[in-house]
Every structure is written in structure tokens, then in C-alpha cells.
Biopython code that builds the backbone (N, CA, C, O; Angstrom):
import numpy as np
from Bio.PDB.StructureBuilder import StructureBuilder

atoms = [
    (1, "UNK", "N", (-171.193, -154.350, -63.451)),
    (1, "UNK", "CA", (-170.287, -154.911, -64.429)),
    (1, "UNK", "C", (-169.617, -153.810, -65.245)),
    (1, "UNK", "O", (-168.521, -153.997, -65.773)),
    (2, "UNK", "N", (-170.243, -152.733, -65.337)),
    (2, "UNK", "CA", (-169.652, -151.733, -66.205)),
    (2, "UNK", "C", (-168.931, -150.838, -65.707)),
    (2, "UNK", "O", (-168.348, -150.048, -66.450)),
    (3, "UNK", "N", (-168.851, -150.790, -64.775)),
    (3, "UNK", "CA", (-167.985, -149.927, -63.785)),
    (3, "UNK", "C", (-166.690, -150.895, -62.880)),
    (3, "UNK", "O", (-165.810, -150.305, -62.254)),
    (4, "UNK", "N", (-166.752, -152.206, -62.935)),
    (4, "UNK", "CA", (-165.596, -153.020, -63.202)),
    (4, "UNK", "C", (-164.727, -152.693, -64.311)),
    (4, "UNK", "O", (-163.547, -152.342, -64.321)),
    (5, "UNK", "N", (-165.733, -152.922, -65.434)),
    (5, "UNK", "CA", (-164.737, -153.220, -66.799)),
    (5, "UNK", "C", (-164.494, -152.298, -67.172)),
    (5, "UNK", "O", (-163.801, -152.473, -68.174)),
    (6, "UNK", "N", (-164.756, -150.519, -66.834)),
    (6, "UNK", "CA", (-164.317, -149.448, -67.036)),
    (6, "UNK", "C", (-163.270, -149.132, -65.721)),
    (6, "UNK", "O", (-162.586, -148.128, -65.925)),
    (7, "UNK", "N", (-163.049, -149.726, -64.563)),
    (7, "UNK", "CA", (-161.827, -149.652, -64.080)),
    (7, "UNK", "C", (-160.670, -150.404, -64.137)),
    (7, "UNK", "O", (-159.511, -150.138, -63.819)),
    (8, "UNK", "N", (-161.287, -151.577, -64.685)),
    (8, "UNK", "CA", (-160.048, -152.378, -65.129)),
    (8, "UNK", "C", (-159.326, -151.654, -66.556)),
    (8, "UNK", "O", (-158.096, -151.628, -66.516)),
    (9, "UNK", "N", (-159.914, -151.121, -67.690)),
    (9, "UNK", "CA", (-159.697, -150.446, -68.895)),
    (9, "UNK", "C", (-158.909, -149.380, -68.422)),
    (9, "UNK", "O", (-157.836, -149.252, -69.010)),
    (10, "UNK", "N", (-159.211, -148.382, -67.292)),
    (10, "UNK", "CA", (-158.582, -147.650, -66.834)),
    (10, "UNK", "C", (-157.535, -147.449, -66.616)),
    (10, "UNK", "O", (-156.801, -146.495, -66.875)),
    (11, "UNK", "N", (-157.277, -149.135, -65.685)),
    (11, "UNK", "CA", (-155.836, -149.298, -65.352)),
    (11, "UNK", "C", (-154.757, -149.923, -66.167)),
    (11, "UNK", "O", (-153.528, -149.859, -66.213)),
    (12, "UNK", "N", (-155.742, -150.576, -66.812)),
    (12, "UNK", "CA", (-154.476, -151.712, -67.740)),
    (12, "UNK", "C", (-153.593, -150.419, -68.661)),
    (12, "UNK", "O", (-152.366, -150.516, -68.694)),
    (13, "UNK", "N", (-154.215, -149.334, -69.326)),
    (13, "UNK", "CA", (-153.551, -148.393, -69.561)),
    (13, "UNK", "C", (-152.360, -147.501, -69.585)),
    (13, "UNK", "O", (-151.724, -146.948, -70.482)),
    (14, "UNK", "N", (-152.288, -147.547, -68.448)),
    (14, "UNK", "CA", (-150.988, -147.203, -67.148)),
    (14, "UNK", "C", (-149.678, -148.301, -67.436)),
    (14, "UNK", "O", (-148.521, -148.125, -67.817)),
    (15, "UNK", "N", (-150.385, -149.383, -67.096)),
    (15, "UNK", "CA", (-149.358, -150.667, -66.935)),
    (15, "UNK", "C", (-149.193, -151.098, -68.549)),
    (15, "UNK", "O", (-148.087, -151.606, -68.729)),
    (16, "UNK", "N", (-149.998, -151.030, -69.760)),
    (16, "UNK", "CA", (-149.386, -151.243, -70.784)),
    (16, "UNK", "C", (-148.417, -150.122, -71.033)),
    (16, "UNK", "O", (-147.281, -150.539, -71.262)),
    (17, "UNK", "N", (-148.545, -148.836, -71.053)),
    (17, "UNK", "CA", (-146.963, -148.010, -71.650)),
    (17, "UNK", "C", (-146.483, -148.067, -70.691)),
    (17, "UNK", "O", (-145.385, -147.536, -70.853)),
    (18, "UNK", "N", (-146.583, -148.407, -69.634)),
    (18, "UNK", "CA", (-145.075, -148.905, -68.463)),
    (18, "UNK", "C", (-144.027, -150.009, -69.051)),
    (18, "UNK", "O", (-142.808, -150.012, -69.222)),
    (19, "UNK", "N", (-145.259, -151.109, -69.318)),
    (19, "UNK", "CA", (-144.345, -152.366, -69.778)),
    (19, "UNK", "C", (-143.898, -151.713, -71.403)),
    (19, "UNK", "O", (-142.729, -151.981, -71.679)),
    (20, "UNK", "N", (-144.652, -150.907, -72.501)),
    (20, "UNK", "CA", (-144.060, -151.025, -73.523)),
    (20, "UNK", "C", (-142.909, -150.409, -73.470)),
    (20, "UNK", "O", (-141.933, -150.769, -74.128)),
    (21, "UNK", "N", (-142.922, -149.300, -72.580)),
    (21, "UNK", "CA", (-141.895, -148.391, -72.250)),
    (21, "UNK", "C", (-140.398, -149.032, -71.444)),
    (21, "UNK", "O", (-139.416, -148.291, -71.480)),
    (22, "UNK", "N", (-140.259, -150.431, -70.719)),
    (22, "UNK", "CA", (-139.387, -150.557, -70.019)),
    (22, "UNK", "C", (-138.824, -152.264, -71.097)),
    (22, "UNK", "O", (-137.787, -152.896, -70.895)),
    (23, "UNK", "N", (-139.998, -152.619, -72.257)),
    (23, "UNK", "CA", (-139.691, -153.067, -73.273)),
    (23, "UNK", "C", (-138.484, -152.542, -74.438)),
    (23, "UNK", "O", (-137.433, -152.984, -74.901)),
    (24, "UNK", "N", (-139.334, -151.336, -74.584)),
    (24, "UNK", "CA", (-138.319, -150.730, -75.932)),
    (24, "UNK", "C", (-137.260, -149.965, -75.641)),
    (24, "UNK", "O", (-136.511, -149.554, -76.528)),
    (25, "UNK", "N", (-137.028, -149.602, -73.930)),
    (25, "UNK", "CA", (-135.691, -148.925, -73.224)),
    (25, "UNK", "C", (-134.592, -150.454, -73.270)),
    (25, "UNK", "O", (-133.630, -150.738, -73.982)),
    (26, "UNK", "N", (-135.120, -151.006, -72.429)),
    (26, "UNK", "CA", (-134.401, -152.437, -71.250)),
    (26, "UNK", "C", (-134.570, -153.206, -71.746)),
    (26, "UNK", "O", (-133.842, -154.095, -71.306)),
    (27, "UNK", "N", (-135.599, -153.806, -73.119)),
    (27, "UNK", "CA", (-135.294, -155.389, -73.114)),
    (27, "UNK", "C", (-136.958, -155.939, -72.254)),
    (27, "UNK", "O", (-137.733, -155.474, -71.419)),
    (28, "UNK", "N", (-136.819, -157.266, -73.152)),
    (28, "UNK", "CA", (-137.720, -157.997, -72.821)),
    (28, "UNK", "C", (-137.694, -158.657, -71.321)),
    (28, "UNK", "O", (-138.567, -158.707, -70.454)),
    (29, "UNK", "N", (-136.725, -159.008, -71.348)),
    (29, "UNK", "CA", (-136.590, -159.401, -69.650)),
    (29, "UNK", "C", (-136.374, -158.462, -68.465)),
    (29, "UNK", "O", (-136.496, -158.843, -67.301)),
    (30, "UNK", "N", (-136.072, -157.312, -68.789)),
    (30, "UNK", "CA", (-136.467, -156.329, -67.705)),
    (30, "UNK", "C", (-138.138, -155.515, -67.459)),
    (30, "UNK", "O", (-138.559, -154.761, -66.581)),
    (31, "UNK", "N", (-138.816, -156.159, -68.809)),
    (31, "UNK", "CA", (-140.393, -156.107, -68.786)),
    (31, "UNK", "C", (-140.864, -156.796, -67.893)),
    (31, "UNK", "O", (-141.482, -156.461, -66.883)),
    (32, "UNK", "N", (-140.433, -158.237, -68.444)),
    (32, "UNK", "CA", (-141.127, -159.646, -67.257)),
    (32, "UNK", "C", (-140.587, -159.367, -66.219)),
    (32, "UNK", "O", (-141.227, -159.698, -65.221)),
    (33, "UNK", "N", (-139.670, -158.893, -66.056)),
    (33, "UNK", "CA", (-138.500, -159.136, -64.179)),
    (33, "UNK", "C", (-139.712, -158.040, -63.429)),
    (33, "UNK", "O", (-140.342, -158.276, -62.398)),
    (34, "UNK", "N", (-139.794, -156.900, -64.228)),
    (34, "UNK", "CA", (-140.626, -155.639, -63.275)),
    (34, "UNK", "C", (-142.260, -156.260, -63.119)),
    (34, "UNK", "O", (-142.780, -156.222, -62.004)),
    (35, "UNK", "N", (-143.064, -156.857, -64.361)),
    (35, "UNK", "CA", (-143.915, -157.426, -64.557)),
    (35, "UNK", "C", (-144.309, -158.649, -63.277)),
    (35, "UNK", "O", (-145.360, -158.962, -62.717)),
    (36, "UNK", "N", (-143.185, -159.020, -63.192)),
    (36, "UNK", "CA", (-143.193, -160.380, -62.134)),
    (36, "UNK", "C", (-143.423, -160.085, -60.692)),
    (36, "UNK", "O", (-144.214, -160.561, -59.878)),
    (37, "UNK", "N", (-142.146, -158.804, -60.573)),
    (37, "UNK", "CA", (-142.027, -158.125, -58.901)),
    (37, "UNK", "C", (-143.117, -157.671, -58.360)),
    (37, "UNK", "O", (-143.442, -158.005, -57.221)),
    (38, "UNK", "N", (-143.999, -156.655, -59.274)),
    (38, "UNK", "CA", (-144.684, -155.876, -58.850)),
    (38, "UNK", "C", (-146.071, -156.269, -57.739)),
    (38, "UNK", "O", (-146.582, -155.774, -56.734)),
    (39, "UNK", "N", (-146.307, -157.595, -58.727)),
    (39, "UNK", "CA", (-147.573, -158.414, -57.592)),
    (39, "UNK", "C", (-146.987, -159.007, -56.469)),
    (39, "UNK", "O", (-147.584, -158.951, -55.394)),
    (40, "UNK", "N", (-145.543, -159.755, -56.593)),
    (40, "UNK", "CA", (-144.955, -160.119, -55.946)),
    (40, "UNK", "C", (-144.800, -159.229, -53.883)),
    (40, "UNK", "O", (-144.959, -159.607, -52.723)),
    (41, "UNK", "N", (-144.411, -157.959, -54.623)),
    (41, "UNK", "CA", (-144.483, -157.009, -53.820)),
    (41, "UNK", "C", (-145.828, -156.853, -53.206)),
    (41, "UNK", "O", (-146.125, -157.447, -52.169)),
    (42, "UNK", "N", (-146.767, -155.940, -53.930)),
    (42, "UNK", "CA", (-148.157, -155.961, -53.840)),
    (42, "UNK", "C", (-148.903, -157.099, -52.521)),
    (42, "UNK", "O", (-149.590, -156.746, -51.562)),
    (43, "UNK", "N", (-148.537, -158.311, -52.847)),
    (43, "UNK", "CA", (-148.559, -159.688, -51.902)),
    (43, "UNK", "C", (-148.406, -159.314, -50.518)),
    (43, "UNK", "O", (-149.215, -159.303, -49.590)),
    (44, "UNK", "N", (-146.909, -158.943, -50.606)),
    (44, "UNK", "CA", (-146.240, -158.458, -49.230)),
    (44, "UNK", "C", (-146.730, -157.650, -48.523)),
    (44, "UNK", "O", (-147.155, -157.970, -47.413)),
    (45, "UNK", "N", (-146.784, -156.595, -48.915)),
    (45, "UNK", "CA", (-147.549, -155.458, -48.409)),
    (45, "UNK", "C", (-149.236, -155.606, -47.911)),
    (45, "UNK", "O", (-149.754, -154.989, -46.980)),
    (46, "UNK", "N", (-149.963, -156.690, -48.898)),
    (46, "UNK", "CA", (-150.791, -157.252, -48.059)),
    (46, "UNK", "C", (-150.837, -157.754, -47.001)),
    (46, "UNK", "O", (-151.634, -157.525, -46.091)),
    (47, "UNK", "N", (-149.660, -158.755, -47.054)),
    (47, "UNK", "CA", (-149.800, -159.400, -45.612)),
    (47, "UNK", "C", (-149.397, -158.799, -43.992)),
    (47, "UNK", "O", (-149.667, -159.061, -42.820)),
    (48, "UNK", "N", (-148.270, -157.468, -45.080)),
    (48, "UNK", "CA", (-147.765, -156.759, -44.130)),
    (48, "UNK", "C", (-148.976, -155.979, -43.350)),
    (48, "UNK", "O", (-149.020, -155.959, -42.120)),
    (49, "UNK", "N", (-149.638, -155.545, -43.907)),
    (49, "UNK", "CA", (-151.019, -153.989, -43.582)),
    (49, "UNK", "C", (-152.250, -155.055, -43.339)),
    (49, "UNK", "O", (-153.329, -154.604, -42.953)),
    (50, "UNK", "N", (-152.119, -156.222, -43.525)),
    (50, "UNK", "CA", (-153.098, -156.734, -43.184)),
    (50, "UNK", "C", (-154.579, -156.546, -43.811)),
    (50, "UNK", "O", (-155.664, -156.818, -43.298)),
    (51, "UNK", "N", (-154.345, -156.108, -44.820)),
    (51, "UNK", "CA", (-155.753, -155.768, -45.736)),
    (51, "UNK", "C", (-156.548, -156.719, -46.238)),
    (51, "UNK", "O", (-157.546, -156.409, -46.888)),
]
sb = StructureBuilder()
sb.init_structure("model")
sb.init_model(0)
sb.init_chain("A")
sb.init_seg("    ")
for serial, (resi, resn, name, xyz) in enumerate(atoms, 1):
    if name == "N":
        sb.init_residue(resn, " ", resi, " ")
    sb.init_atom(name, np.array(xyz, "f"), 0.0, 1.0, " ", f" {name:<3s}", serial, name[0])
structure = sb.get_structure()
């Protein structure tokens, strides 16, 4: 459990000053639009590689 919740802490990191960063450049809706794609993508590429 602690080595979950220290890689999840890890990462959310990354992806919060991404989003605050494409917040306080672009706007709130170019947060959610990138926010939205990214799993979206992520998805694909699963099904693509078959993982």
C-alpha cells in the first residue's frame, strides 16, 4: 500500500504543474481539452500494443 500511494504522489505531481501550467498560459478549457485527450490516447495505444 505504501509504495502505491508513494507512486501515485509521485505522479500526480508532474500532471498537477502540467495542468496548472496549461491553466494559467491557455485557459481553462485547454486544461480539460489536454486533461480529457491524454487517457483518451493512453486507451488507444493500449489497444494498439496490446498490453
Amino acid at each position: 500500500m505504501g509504495t502505491f500511494n508513494a507512486l501515485t504522489g509521485i505522479s500526480s505531481l508532474p500532471a498537477s504543474v502540467m495542468a496548472g501550467f496549461l491553466w494559467q498560459t491557455s485557459g481553462a478549457f485547454t486544461a480539460f481539452c489536454v486533461s480529457s485527450l491524454l487517457p483518451i490516447i493512453s486507451t488507444l495505444l493500449m489497444f494498439i500494443l496490446r498490453i
